[in-house]
N, C-alpha and C positions, 0 to 999 in steps of 0.2 A: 749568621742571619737569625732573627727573632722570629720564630714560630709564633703566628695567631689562634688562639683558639675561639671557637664559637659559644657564643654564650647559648643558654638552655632555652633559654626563651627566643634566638634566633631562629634555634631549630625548631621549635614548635609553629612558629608561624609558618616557616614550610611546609611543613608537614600539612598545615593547618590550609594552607594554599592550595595543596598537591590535591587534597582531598574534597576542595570545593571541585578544582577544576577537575577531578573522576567525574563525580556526580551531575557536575554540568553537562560534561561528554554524553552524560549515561541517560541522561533526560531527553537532551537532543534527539539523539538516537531512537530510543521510545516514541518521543513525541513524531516526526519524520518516518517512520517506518512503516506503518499503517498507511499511510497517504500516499506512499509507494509503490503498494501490492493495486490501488485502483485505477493507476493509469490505462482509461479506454483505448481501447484499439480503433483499428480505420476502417471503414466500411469498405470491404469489397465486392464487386461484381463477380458473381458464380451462374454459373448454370449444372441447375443439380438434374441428372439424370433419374430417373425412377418414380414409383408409386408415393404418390399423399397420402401417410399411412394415419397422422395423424395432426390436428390442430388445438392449440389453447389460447385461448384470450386472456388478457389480466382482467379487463374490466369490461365486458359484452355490453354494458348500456353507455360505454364512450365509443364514440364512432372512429377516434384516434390515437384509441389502447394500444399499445404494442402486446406482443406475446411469446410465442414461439410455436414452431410447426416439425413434423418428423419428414423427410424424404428421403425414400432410396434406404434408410436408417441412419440416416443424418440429419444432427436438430442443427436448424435453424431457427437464431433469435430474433425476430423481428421490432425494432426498434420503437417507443413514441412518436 
């Protein structure tokens, strides 16, 4: 049987290939990963036991600021 060998410049286009599709992988990944960490959660119904120890508003001159509040020593974030 006749052994093929690869010419040099075959190998370079692989190479040349392999190395795009790293960097594509690697972009992907960056770009999708951020956008990941922000998925909101679901509103639940709680009933907090204890003292209002403490309240914040984001914006006091909108009437439908959300903000957050302390109870019992659990913050509560209150929604827009």
């Amino acid at each position: 049987m006749k052994q093929t060998r690869r010419r040099r410049s075959d190998q370079g286009w692989n190479r040349f290939g392999l190395t795009v599709a790293v960097v594509a992988f690697a972009v992907l990944i960056a770009a999708t990963s951020g956008t990941m960490a922000q998925v909101p959660g679901t509103a639940t119904n709680v009933v907090f036991a204890g003292s209002l120890e403490s309240i914040f508003i984001n914006d006091p001159t909108d009437i439908y600021s959300g903000g957050s509040m302390v109870v019992g020593g659990t913050v509560v974030i209150n929604p827009t």
